[in-house]
N, C-alpha and C positions, 0 to 999 in steps of 0.2 A: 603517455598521457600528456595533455598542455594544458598547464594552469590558467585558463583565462579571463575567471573575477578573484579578487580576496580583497575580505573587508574585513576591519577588526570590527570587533563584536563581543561585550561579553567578560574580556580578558582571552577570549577566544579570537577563532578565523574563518568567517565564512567564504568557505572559494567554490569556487564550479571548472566543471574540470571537462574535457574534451577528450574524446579516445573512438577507437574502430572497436567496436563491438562485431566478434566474430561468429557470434549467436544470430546475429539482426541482418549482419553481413553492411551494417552503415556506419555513420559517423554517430555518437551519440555523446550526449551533454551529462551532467550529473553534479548534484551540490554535495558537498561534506560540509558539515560544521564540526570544527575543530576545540571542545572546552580547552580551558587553561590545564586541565591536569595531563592531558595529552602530551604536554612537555616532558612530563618526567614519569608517564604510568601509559600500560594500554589500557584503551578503555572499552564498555559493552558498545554494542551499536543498535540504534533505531532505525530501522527502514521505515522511512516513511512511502507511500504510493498514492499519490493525487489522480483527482478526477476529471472527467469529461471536458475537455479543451484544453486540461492544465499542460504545463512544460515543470521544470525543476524549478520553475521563479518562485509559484504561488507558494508555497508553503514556506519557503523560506525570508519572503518579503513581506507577509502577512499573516503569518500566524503566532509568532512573539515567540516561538521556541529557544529560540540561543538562550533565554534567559537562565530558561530550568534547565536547559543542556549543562550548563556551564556549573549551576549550582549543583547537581548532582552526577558530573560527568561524566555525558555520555554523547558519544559522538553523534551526529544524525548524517544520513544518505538519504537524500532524496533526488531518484530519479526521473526523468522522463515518461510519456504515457505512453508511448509508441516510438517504434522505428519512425524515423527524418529521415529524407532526402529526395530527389527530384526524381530516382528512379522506384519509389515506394510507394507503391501502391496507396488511393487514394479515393475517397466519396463523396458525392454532395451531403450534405450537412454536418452537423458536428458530432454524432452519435455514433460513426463508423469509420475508419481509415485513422490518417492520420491525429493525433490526441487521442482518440479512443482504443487504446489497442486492447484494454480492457483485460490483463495480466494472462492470458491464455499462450498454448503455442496451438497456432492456424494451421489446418492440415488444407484446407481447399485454398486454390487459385484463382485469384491471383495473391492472395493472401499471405501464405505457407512460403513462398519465399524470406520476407521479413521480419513477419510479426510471429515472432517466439518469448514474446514478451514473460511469460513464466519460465522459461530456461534462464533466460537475461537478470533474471530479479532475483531467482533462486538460485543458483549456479555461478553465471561469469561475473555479476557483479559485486556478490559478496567475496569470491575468491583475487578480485581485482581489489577491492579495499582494503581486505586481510594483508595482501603481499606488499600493499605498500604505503599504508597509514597504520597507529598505534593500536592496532581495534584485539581488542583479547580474546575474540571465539565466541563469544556470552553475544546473542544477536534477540531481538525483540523488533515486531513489525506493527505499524499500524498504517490508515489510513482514511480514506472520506471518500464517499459516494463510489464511485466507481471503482478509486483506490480503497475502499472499505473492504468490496468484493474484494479484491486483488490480495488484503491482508490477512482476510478470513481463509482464504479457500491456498492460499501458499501456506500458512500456517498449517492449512487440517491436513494438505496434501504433502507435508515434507515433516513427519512424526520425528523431534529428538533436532531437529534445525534451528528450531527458537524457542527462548523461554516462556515468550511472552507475547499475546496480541490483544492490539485493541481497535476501534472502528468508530467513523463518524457519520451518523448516515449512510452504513452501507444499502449498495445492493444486497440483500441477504439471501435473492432466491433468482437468479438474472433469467435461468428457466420459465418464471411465471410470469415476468412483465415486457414489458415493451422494449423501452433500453436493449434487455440481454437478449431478450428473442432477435432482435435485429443484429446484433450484432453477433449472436451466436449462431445463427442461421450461416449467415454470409463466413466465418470461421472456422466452423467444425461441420459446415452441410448441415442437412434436411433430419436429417436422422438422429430425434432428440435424445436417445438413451445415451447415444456419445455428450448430450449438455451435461449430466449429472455428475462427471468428473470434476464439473467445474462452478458447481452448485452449494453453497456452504448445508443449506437445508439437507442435502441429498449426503452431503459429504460427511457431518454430525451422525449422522447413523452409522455410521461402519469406522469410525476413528479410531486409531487403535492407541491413542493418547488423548487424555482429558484435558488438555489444556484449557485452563478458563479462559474466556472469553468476557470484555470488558464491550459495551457498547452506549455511545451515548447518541441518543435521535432527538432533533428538536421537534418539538411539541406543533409549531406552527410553521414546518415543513412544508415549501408547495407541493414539493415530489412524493409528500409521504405516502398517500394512499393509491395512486397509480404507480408509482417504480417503487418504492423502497420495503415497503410494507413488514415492516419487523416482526408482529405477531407472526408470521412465519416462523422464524428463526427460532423464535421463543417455545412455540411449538413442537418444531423440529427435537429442540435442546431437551427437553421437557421428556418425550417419548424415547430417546437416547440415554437420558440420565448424564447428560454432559452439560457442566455448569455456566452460569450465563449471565451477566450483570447486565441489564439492560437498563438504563436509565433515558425515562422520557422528561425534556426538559422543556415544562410550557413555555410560550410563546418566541424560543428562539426558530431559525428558518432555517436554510441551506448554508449560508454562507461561509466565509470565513469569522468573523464577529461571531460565530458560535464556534470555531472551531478555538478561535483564542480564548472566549470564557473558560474553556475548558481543560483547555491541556496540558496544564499544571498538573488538572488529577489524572492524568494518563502517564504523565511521567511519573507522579506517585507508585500507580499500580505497576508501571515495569520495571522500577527499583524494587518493588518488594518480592517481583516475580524473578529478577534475576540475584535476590539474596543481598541488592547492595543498598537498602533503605535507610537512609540516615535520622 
């Protein structure tokens, strides 16, 4: 790996870091934030998973995290949204290829070459942090919009992986709306019963671990009633008996500016979920 940002931050270190991902088969980027207890303790970790066009910036430059990381220490990882590079397969607009790799692993071509984006998240990246930062085993995921999907459905699909997940503005059903149909389509083929793998609604029914589920949607959401549509989820959770905080918060939108109102009380819930609540 080559370290190539680090900024203090916090009493902490926010770096971003460079490596071959042998899952993706490319060069890929990733941020850690480092609290100050990291010096002398390992600590849980948050995966974070950002949305449609993101890279590892956005979340780290704009969502005010180091703060709470640092007061309640916990490390954060946030990765990239897709396989980079020049030989990586790629689309017109921002909804598919590159930045949207939308946490799946691609079985159709040209696709399935690179984007294993759910092995990369689940698998080589957390065993890549484990072996060479302070991180104690104790792991908790969230994320926003498309990384929302990516939090929910790696969490429901990896039982006993993480303590804890939470979501902002996910996709909650990528099966029933535009976004996922397009990009599920071109991924996994024609053949939707293979989408339900990767469906948090579809996923919720057959769980074999209850993990609650924390979500906040903003109220004055552009996306909310054509892509996001949480009453789904809520639904889903409902006829499952699988628990489900769903908080609608009037008049925030997409943004980030809702993602930082809030993420203080997300790092609440994944302290309390991983037993280390102060």
């Amino acid at each position: 790996m080559q370290k190539i940002e680090s900024h203090a931050s916090y009493g902490g270190w926010q770096d971003v870091y460079r490596h071959h991902s042998d899952t993706l088969d490319c060069t890929m980027q990733f941020a850690v934030y480092l609290p100050p207890q990291a010096g002398s303790r390992a600590c849980p970790v948050l995966y974070w998973l950002s949305g449609l066009t993101c890279t590892e910036q956005n979340f780290i430059t704009k969502a005010g995290a180091q703060r709470y990381a640092a007061e309640h220490g916990v490390i954060i990882v946030a990765p990239d949204t897709s396989p980079r590079g020049d030989d990586v397969a790629d689309a017109e607009g921002y909804d598919l290829g590159k930045g949207a790799g939308f946490y799946v692993n691609a079985t159709e071509a040209p696709w399935s070459r690179h984007y294993r984006m759910q092995d990369y998240v689940a698998r080589e990246l957390p065993t890549l942090v484990e072996a060479h930062f302070p991180a104690s085993g104790a792991r908790a995921i969230s994320g926003h919009s498309m990384g929302g999907h990516g939090a929910l459905v790696t969490a429901l699909r990896n039982p006993g992986h993480y303590r804890s997940v939470s979501a902002f503005s996910p996709i909650v059903s990528p099966s029933q709306v535009p976004w996922g149909q397009k990009a599920f389509a071109a991924y996994l083929g024609e053949d939707r019963e293979t989408w339900k793998a990767w469906d948090a609604c579809e996923l919720v029914a057959t769980a074999s671990e209850r993990l609650p589920l924390l979500i906040d949607q903003g109220g004055g959401d552009e996306f909310l009633e054509a892509q996001l549509q949480p009453e789904r989820l809520r639904d889903a959770c409902e006829a499952a008996g699988h628990p489900l905080d769903l908080r609608i918060r009037p008049g925030y939108d997409h943004s980030y500016y809702f993602i930082a109102s809030f993420i203080g009380d997300h790092f609440i819930f994944h302290m309390r979920q991983l037993n280390l609540a102060r």
